[in-house]
C-alpha positions in Angstrom: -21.8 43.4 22.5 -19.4 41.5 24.5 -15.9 42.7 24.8 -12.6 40.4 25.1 -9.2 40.8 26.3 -6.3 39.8 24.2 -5.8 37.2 26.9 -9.1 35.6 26.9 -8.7 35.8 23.1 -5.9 34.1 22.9 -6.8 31.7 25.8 -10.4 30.7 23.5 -7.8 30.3 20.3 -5.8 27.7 22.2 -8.5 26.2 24.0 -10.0 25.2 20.3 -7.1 24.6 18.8 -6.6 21.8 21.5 -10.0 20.3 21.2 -9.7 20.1 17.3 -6.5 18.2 17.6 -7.9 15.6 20.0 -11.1 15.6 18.2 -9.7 14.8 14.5 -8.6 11.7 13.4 -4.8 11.2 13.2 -3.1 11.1 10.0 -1.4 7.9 8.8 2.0 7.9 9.3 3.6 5.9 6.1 1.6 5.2 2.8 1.9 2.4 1.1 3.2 2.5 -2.9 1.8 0.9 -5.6 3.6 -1.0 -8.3 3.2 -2.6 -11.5 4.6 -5.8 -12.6 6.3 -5.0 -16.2 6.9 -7.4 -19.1 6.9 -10.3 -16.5 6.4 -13.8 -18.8 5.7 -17.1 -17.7 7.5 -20.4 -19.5 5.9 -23.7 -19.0 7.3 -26.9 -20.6 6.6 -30.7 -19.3 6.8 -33.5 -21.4 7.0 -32.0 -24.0 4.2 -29.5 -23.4 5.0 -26.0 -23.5 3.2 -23.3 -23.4 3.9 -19.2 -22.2 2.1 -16.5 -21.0 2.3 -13.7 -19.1 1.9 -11.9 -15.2 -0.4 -8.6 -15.0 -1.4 -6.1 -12.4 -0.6 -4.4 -9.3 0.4 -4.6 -5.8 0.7 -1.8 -3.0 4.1 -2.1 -0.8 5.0 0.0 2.4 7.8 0.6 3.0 7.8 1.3 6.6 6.1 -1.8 7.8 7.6 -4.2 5.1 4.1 -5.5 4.4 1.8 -5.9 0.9 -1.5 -4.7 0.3 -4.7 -4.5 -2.0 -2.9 -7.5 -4.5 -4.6 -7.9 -7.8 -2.0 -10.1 -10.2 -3.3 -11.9 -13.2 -1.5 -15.0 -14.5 -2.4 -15.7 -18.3 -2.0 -19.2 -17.5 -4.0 -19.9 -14.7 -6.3 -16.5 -13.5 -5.9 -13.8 -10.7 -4.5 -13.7 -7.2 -6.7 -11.1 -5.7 -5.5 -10.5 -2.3 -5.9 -8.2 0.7 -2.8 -8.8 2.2 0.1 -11.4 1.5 1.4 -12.5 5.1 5.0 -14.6 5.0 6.3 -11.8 2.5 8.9 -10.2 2.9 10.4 -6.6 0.9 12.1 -9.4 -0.7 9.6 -11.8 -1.6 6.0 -11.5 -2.5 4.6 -15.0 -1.9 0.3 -15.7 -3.0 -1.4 -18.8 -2.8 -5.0 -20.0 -3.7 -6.6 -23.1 -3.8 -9.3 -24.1 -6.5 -11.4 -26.8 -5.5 -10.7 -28.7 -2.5 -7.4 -29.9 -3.4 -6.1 -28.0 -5.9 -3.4 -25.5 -5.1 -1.8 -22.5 -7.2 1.6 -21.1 -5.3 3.0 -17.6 -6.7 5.9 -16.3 -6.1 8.3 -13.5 -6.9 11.7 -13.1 -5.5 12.9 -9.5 -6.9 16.9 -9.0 -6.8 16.7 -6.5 -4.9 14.3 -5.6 -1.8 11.1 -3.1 -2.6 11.9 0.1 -0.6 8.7 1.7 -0.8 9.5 5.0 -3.0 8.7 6.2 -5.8 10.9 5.4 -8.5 11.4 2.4 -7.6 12.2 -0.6 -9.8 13.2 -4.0 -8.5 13.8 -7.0 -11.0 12.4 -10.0 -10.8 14.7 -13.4 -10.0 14.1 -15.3 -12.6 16.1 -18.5 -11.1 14.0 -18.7 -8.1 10.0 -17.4 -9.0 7.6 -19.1 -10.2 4.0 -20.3 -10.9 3.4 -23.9 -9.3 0.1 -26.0 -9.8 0.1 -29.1 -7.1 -2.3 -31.7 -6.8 -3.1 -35.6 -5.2 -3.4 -37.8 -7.7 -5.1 -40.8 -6.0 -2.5 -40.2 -2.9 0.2 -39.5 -5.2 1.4 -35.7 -5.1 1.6 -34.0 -8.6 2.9 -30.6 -9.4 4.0 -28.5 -12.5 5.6 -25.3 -12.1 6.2 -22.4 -14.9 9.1 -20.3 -14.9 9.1 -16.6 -14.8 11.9 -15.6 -17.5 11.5 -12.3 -17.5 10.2 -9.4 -15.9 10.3 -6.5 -12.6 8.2 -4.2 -10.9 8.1 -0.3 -10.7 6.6 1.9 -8.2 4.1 4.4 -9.3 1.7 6.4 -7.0 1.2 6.9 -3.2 -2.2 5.6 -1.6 -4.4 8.5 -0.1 -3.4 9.6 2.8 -6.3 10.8 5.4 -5.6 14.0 6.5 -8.0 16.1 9.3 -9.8 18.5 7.2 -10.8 20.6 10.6 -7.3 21.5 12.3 -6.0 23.7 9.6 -9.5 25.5 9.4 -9.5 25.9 13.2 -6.2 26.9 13.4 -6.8 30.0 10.7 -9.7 31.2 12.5 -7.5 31.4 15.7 -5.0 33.7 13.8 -7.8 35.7 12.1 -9.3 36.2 15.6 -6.0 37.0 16.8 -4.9 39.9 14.2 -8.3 41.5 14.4 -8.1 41.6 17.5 -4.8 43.4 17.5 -6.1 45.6 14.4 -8.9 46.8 17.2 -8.5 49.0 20.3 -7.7 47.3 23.0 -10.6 47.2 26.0 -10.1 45.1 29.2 -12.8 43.4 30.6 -12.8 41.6 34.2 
């Protein structure tokens, strides 16, 4: 059987320690949050028309970057906004749009009072003076649109997204210290 120094020990702990880390993927460095829109309502009245409903679902928000993810909001009124990302946003505003048919737009938006931070914990109102639901349309070259009013409602942050983490490293790194202490545990021999 082959005998080691403690050097070359150590030197073969180090040596795999290095080529795990460069070997493993990185972990991500911020996770995105996911909240729930709460007791959000919708008010719609036109001539007098009126009718109300209600905002479901979820949303993931980092923090870090400022930017939405994996956006799944149902409006009683008019269906779901499923969305991968929502660009134009802001930790301030959560803006969706989606067009049925070729001409016919639906425009979300939700202004909270107070910017999404990202943690857990968090709750953030919704402006009800400023979001809304709008339907616009042409009308034979004539632009229509209809909004509903969101008179109630806020978002609260729930759980943290998975975050990947190298399964190998930590496993490498014990064997390195198991090698090392048995090592020690053992008479020492030197080998050239």
């Amino acid at each position: 059987m082959m005998q080691f120094s403690q050097a070359k020990w150590i030197a073969l702990a180090v040596g795999t320690t290095a080529v795990a880390m460069t070997a493993t993927p990185k972990p991500v460095e911020a996770a995105a949050v996911k909240y729930n829109l709460q007791g959000v309502t919708l008010s719609f009245e036109q001539g007098g028309f009126s009718q109300t409903g209600n905002l479901t679902g979820s949303f993931f928000f980092d923090g870090t970057t400022n930017e939405f993810s994996d956006i799944a909001i149902n409006s009683s009124l008019s269906g779901g906004y499923i969305a991968a990302s929502a660009p134009g946003s802001t930790a301030s505003q959560l803006s969706l749009s989606r067009t049925i048919f070729s001409a016919l737009n639906l425009d979300l938006l939700l202004n909270f009072t107070s910017p999404l931070t990202g943690a857990l914990g968090d709750i953030a109102a919704i402006d009800t003076t400023t979001s809304s639901e709008t339907l616009s349309f042409n009308f034979f070259g004539f632009p229509v649109s209809a909004s509903a009013s969101i008179s109630s409602g806020f978002v609260t942050s729930g759980s943290v997204a998975a975050i990947p983490t190298p399964a190998l490293l930590p496993g490498l790194v014990g064997l390195g210290v198991a090698v090392l202490r048995k090592r020690k545990s053992s008479p020492s021999t030197q080998e050239d």
